[in-house]
PyMOL Python script that loads the backbone (N, CA, C, O; Angstrom):
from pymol import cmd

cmd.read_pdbstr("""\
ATOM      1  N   UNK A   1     139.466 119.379  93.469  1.00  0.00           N
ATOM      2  CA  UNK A   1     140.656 119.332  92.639  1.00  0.00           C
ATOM      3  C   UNK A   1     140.803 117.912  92.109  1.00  0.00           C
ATOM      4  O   UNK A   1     141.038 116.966  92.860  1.00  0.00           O
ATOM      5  N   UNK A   2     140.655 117.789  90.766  1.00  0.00           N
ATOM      6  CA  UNK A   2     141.214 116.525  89.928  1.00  0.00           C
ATOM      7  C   UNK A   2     142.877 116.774  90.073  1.00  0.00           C
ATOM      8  O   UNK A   2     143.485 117.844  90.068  1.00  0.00           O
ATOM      9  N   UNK A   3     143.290 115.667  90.177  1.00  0.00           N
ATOM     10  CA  UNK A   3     145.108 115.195  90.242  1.00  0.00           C
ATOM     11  C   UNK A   3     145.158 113.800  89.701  1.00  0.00           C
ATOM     12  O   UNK A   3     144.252 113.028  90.015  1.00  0.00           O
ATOM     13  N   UNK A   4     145.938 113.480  89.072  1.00  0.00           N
ATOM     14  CA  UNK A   4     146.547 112.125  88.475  1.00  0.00           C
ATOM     15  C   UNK A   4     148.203 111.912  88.029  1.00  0.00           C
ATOM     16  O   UNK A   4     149.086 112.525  88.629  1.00  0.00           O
ATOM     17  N   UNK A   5     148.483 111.028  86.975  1.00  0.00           N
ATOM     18  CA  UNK A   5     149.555 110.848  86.545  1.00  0.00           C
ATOM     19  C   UNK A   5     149.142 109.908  85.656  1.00  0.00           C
ATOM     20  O   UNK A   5     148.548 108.868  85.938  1.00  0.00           O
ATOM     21  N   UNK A   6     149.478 110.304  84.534  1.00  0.00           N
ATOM     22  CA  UNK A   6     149.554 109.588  83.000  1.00  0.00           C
ATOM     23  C   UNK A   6     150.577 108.514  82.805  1.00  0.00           C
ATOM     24  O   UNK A   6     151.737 108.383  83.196  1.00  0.00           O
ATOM     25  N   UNK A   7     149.571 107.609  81.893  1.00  0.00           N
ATOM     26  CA  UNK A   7     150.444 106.383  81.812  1.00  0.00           C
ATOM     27  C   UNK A   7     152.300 106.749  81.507  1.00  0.00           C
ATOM     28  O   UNK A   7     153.235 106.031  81.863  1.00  0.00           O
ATOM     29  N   UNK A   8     152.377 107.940  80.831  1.00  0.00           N
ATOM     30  CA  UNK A   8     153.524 108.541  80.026  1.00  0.00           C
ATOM     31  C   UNK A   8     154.394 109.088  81.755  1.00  0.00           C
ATOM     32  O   UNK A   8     155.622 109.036  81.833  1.00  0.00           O
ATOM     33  N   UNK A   9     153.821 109.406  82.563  1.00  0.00           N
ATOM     34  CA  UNK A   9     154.586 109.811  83.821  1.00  0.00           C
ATOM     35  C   UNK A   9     154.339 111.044  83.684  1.00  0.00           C
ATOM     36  O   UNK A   9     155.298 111.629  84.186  1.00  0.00           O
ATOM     37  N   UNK A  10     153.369 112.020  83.168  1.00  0.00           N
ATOM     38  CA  UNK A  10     153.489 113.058  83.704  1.00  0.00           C
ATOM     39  C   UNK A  10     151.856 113.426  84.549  1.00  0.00           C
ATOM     40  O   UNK A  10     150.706 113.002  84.439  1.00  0.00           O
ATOM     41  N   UNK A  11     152.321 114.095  85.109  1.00  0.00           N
ATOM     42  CA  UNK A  11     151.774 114.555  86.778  1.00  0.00           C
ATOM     43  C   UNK A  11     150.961 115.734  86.516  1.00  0.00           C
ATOM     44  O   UNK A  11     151.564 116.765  86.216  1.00  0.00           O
ATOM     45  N   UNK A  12     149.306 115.754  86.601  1.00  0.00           N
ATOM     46  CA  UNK A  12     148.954 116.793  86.593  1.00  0.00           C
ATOM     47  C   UNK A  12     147.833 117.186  87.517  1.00  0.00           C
ATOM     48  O   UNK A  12     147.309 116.194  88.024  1.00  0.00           O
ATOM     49  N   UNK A  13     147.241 118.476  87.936  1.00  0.00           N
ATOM     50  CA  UNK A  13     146.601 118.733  88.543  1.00  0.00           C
ATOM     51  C   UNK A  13     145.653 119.865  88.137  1.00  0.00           C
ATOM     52  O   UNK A  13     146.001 120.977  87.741  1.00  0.00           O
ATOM     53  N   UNK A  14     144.609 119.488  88.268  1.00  0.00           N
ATOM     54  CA  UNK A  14     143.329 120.472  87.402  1.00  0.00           C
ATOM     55  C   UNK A  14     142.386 121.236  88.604  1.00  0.00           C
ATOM     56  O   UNK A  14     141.752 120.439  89.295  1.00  0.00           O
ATOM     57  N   UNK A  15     142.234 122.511  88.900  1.00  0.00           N
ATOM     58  CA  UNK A  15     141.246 122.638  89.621  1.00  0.00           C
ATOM     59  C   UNK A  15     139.949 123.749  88.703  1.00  0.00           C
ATOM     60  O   UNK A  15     140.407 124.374  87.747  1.00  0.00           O
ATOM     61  N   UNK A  16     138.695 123.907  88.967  1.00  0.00           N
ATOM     62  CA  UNK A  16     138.277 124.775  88.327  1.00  0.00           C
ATOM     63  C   UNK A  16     137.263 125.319  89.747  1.00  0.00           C
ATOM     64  O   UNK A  16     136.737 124.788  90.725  1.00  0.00           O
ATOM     65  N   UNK A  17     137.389 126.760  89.125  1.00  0.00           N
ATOM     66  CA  UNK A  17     136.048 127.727  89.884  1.00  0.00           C
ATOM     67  C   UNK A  17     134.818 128.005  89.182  1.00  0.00           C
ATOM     68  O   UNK A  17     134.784 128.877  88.314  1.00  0.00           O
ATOM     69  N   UNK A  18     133.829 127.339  89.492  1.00  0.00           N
ATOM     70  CA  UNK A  18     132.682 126.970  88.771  1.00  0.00           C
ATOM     71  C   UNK A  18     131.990 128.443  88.893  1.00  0.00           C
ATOM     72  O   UNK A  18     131.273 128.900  88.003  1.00  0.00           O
ATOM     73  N   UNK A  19     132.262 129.056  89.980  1.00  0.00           N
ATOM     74  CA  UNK A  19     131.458 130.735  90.549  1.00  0.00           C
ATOM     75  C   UNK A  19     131.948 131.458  89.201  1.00  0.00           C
ATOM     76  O   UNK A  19     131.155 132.035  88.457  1.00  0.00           O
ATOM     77  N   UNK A  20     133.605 131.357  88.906  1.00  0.00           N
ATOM     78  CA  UNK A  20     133.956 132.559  87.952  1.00  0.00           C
ATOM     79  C   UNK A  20     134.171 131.783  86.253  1.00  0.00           C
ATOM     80  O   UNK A  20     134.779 132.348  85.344  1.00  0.00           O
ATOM     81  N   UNK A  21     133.720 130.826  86.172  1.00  0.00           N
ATOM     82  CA  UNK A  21     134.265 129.832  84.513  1.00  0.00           C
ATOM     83  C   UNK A  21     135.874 129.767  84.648  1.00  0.00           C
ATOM     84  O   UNK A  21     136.324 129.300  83.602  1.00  0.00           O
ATOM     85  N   UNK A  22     136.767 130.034  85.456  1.00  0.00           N
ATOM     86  CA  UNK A  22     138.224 130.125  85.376  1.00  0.00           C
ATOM     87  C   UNK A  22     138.338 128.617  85.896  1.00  0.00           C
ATOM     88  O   UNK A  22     137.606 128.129  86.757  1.00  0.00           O
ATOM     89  N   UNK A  23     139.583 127.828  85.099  1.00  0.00           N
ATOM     90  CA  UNK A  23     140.180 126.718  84.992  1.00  0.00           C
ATOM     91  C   UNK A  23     141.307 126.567  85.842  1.00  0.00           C
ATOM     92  O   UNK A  23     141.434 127.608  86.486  1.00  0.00           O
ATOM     93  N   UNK A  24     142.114 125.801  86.109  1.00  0.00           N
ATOM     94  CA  UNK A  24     143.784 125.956  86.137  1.00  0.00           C
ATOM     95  C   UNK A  24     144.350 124.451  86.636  1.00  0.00           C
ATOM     96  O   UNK A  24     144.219 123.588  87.504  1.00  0.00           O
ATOM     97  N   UNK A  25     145.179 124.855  85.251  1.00  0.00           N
ATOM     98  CA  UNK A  25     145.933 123.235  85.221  1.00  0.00           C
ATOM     99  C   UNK A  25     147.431 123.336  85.240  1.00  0.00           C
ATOM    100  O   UNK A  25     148.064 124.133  84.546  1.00  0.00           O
ATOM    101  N   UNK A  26     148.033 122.347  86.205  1.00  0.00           N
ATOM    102  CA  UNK A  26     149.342 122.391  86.466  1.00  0.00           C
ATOM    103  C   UNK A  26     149.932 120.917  85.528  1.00  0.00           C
ATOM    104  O   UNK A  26     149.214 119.921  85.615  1.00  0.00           O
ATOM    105  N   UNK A  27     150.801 120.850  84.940  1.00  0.00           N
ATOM    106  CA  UNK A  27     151.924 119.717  84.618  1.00  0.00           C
ATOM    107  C   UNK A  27     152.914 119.815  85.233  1.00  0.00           C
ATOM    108  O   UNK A  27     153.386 120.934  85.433  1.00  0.00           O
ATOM    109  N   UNK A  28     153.678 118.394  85.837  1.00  0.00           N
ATOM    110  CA  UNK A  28     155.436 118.441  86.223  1.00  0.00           C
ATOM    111  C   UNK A  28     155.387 117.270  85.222  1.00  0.00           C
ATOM    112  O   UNK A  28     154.429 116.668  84.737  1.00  0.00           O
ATOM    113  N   UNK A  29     156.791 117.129  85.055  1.00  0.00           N
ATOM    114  CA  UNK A  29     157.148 116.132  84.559  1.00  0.00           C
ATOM    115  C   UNK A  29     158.642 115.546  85.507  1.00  0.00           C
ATOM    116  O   UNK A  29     159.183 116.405  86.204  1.00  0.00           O
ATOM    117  N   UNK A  30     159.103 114.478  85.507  1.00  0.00           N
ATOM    118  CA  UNK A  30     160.417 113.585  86.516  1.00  0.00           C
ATOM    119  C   UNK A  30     161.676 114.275  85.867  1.00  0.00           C
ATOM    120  O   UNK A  30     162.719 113.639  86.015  1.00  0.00           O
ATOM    121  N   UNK A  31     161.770 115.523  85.140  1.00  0.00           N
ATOM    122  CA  UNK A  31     163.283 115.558  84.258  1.00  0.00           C
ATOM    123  C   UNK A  31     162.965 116.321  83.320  1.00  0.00           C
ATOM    124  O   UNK A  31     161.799 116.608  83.051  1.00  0.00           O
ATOM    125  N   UNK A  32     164.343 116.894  82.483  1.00  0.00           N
ATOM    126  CA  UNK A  32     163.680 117.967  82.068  1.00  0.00           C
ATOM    127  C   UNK A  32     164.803 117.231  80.507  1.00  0.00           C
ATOM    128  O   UNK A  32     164.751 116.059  80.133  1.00  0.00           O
ATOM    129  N   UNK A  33     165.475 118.053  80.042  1.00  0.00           N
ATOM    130  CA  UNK A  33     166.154 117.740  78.680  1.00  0.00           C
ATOM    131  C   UNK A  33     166.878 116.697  78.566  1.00  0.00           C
ATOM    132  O   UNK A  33     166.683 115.899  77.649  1.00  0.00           O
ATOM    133  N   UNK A  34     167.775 116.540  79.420  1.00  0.00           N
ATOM    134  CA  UNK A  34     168.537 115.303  80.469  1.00  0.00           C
ATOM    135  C   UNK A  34     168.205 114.002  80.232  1.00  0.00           C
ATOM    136  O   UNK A  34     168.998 113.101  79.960  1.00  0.00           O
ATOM    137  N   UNK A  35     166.741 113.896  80.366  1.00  0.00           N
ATOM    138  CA  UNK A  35     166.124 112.801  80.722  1.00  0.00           C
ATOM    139  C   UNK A  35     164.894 112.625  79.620  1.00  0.00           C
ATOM    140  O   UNK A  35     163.795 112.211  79.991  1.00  0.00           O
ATOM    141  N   UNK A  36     165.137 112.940  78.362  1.00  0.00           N
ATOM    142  CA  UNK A  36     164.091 113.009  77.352  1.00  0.00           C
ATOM    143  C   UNK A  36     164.404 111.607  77.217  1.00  0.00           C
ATOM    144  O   UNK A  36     163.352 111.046  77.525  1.00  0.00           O
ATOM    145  N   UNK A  37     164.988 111.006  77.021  1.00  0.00           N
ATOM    146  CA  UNK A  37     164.821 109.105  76.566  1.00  0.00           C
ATOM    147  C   UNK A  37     164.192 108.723  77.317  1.00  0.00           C
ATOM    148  O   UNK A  37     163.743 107.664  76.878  1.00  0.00           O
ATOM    149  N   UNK A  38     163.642 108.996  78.725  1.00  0.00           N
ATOM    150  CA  UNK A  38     163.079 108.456  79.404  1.00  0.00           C
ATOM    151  C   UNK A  38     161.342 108.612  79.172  1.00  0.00           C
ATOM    152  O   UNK A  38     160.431 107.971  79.697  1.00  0.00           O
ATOM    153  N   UNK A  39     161.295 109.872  78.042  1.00  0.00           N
ATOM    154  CA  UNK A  39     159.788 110.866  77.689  1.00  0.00           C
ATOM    155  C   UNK A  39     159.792 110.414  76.592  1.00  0.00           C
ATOM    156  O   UNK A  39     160.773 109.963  76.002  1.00  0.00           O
ATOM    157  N   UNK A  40     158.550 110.494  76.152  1.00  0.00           N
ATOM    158  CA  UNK A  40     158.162 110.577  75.006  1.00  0.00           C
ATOM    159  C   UNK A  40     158.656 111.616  73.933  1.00  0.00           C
ATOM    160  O   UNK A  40     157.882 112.563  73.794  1.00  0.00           O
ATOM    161  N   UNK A  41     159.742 111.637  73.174  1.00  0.00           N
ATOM    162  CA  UNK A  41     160.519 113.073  72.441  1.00  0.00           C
ATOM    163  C   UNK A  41     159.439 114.323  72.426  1.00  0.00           C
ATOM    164  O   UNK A  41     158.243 114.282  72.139  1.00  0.00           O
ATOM    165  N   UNK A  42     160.300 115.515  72.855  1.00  0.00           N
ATOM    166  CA  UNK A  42     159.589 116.376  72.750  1.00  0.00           C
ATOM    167  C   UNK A  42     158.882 116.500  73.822  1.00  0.00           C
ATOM    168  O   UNK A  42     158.044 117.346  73.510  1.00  0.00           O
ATOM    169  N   UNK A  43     158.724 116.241  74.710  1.00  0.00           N
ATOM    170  CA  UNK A  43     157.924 116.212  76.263  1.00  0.00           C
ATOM    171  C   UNK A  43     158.390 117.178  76.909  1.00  0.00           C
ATOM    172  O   UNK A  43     157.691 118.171  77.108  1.00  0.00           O
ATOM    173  N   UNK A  44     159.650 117.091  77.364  1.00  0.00           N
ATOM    174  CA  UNK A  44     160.297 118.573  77.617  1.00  0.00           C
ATOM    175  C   UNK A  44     159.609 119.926  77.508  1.00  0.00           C
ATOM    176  O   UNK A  44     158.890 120.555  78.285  1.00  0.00           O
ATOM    177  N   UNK A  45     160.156 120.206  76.058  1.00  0.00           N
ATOM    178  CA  UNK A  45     159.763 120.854  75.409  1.00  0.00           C
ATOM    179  C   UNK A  45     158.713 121.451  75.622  1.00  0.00           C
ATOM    180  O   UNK A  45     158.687 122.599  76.066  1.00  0.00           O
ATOM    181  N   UNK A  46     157.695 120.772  75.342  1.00  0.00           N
ATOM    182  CA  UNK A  46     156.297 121.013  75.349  1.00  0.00           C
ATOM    183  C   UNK A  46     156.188 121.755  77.020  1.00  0.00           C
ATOM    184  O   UNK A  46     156.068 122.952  77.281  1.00  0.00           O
ATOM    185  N   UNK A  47     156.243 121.029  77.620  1.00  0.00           N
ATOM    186  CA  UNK A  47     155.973 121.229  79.365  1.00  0.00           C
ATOM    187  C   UNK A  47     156.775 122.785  79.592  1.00  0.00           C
ATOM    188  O   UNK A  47     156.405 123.784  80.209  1.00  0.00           O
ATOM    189  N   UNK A  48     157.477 122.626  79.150  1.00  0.00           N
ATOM    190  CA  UNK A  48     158.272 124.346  79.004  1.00  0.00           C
ATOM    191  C   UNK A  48     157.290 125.270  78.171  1.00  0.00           C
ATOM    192  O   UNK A  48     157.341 126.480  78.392  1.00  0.00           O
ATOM    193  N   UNK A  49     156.651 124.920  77.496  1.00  0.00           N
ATOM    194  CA  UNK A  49     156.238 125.867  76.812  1.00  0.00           C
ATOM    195  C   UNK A  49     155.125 126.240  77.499  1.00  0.00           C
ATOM    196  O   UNK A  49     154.827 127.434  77.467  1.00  0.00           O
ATOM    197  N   UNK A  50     154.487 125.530  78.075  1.00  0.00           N
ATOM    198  CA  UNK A  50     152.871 125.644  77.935  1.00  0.00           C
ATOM    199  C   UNK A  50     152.797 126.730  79.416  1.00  0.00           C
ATOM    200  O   UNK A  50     151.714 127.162  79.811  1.00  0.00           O
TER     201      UNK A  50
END
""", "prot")
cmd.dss("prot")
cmd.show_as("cartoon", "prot")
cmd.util.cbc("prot")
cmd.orient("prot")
């Protein structure tokens, strides 16, 4: 499992199953709408969507 945190603060974690080609990637981010001045605009957002 790859894990890090981006210069931007968000938190992610990648694992893949090489047996089946399946991926899977997690994002958190520190805050959610609240705390967008603290994000890059639109960060929220995005992290909700995906």
């Amino acid at each position: 499992m790859l894990w890090g945190v981006t210069d931007e603060g968000l938190r992610y974690a990648i694992r893949q199953r090489p047996a089946s080609g399946v991926a899977y990637c997690a994002l958190t981010i520190g805050g959610g709408t609240r705390a967008e001045e603290e994000l890059p605009e639109g960060t929220a957002h995005f992290v909700e969507q995906c």
